[in-house]
N, C-alpha and C positions, 0 to 999 in steps of 0.2 A: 478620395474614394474609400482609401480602407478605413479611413476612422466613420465613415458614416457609415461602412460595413458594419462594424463595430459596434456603433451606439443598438443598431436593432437586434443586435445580438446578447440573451443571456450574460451576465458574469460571474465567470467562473473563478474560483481565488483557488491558487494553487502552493501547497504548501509545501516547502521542500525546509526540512530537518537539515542542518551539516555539522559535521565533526569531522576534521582533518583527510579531505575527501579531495585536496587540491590537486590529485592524478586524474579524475575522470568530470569534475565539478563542470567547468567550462563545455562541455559536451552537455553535461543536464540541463543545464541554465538556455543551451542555444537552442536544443528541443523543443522547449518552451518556446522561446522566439520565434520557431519556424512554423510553429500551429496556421492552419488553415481558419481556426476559429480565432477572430482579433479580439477579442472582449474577453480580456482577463488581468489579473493581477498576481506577480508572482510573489510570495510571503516566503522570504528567505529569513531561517533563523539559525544563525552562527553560534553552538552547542561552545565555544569557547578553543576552538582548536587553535595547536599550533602548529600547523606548517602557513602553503600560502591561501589557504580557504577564504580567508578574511580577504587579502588584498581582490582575487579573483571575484567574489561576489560582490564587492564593490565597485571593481570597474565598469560590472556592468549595469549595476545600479544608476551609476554617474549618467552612463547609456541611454539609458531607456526609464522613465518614471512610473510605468506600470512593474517595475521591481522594488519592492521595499526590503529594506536589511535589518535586520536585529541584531546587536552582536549580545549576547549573555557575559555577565564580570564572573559568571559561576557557572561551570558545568554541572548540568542538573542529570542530562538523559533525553532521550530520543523523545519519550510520552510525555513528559514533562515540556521541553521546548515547543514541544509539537499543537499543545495544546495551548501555551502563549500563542502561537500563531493562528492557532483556529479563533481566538476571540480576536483578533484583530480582521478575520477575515467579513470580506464586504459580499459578495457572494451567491447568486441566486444557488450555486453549487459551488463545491467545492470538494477540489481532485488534490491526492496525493501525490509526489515523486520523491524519488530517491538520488540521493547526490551521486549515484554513481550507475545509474540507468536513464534510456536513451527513453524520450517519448517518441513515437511517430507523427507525422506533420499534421496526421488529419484525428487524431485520438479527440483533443477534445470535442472538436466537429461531428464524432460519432458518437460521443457518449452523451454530450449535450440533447443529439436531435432523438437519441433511443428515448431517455427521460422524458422528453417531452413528449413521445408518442403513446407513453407506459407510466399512468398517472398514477397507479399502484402499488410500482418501485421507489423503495428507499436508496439505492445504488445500484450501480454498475459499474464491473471491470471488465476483462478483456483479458485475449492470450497473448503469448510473452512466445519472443524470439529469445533462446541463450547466446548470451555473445562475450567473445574472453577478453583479456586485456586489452589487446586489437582489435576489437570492434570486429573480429571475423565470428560468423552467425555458426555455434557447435551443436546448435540441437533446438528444440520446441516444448515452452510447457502448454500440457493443452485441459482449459478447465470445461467443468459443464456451462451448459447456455441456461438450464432450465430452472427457475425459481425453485419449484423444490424438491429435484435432484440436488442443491446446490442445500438447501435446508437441512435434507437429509444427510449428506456428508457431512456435515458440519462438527458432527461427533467423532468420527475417527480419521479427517483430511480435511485440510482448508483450503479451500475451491476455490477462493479469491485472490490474486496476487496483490498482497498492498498494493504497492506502487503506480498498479491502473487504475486503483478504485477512485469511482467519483460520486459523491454522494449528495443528495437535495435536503439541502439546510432547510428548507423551506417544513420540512415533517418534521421536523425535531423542536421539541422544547427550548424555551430563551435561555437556560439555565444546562442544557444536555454537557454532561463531562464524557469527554473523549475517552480519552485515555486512562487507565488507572497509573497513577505516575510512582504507585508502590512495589509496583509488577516488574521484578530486574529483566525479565524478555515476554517475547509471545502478546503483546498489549493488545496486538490488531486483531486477534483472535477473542480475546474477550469481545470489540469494538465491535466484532459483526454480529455475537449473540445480541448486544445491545442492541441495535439498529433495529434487528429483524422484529420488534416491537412497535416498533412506526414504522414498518414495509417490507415488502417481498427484495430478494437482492437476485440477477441476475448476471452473466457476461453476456458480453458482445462475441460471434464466433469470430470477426475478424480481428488480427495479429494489433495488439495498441501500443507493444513497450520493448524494447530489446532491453530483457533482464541479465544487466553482467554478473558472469562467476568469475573470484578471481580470491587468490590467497587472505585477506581480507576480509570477507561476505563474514556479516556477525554472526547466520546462522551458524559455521561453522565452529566457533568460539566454545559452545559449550551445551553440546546435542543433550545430554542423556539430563543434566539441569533446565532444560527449554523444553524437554518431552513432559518432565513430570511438573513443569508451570502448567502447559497445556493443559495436561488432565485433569489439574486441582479447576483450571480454566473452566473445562467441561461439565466439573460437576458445579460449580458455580453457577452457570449459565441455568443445570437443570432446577436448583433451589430459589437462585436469587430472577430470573430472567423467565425464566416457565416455558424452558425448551423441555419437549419432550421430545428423547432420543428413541428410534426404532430399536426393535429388535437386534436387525442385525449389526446397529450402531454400535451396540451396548457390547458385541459380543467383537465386532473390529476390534474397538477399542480398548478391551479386556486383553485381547492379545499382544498388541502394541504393548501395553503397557509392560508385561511377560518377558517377549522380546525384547524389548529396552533395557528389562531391570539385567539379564542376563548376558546380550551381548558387550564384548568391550570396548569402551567410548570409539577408539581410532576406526569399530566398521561401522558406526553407524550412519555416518553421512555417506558411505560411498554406497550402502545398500539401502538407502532413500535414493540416493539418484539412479541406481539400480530400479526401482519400483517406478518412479517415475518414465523412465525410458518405457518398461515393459510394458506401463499403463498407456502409453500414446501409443501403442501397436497393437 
């Protein structure tokens, strides 16, 4: 029954990046498993780590044959891998995850049926539960639903959570480059100015991902270098892509960038997640 479920259903190819992710890996992988939507393929590609990443994503590989493995002889990087994996994917859509966040059982079941009802849309993600080492739920990121509220930020906050977004292959060019794989962070940030040229991107208001914090999280690695990718990101976007940012965009962003050059590295993530709190209330 579930595979003829299955056949009538969309395929979705899911890509999940790893590099030494063997504390949380096995929890992302079973996510996947647990989908309500059975028509998919999961595209695992092993960045070259070494703890047990490799042995883990292979077991489950062994498991189940809608998982396929990659292992890389060279560590290249998240955009780079990431983007071997998009050309192997088969795909009426195709959702991203992260080796070390939880999908919910019914995500791709929601993102699937949103796309189909919203022919308009190039993508869609979804709000995010925080949850720490332990898988106990700390807080909520909560993005806009509305195409272009979600447009409109674009220039000084990025309203999508990688990790929910699902995007239809089907608008995009035979030849579309994902990623720029010369970008040392922030790549997903270029990839939605890109997109919003074949489509509108919205979220789902319902909860699709428990996004883990935890000592780790690469945003954390190097804010005040990540801030000023973004921006050169930003004005890229307005030269190369023909985003044209509001008023008020122009003038968020001019401050960010202020704040950033001025505060020192150790408060700036705790006065994001300060911002973030304040913005959900």
């Amino acid at each position: 029954m579930k595979a003829q479920k299955a056949s009538k259903q969309p395929l979705v190819s899911v890509i999940l990046p790893v590099y030494n992710a063997s504390r949380f890996l096995a929890q992302a992988i079973s996510s996947i498993l647990n989908q309500t939507h059975h028509n998919w393929e999961l595209i695992i590609i092993d960045d070259c780590s070494t703890d047990n990443s490799t042995k883990i994503a292979q077991n489950f590989a062994k498991q189940n044959p809608r998982i396929k493995l990659i292992k890389q002889k060279k560590h290249l990087g998240v955009g780079a891998v990431a983007n071997k994996a998009m050309k192997l994917a088969k795909g009426a859509y195709i959702a991203r995850m992260d080796a070390d966040d939880i999908s919910l059982p019914s995500r791709l079941a929601k993102q699937v049926s949103f796309l189909e009802k919203h022919q308009n849309l190039i993508g869609v993600g979804g709000q995010c539960q925080l949850i720490d080492s332990s898988n106990t739920v700390i807080g909520h990121k909560n993005f806009p639903t509305d195409p272009e509220e979600i447009k409109e930020m674009m220039f000084h906050y990025y309203p999508v959570q990688q990790p929910t977004f699902m995007v239809r292959a089907s608008k995009l060019p035979k030849h579309f480059e994902w990623y720029d794989e010369q970008l040392p962070s922030a790549e997903e940030h270029e990839l939605l100015f890109k997109l919003l040229q074949y489509g509108k991107v919205a979220n789902l208001p319902a909860v699709t991902l428990q996004y883990r914090m935890h000592e780790n999280n690469v945003s954390k690695q190097h804010p005040k270098r990540d801030f000023f990718n973004i921006f050169s990101i930003r004005l890229k976007a307005v030269k190369k892509y023909g985003y044209r940012p509001s008023f008020t965009g122009m003038l968020k962003n001019l401050a960010q960038l202020i704040i950033i050059a001025l505060l020192p590295e150790r408060l700036i993530f705790p006065l994001h997640n300060f911002a973030l709190k304040f913005r959900a209330h």
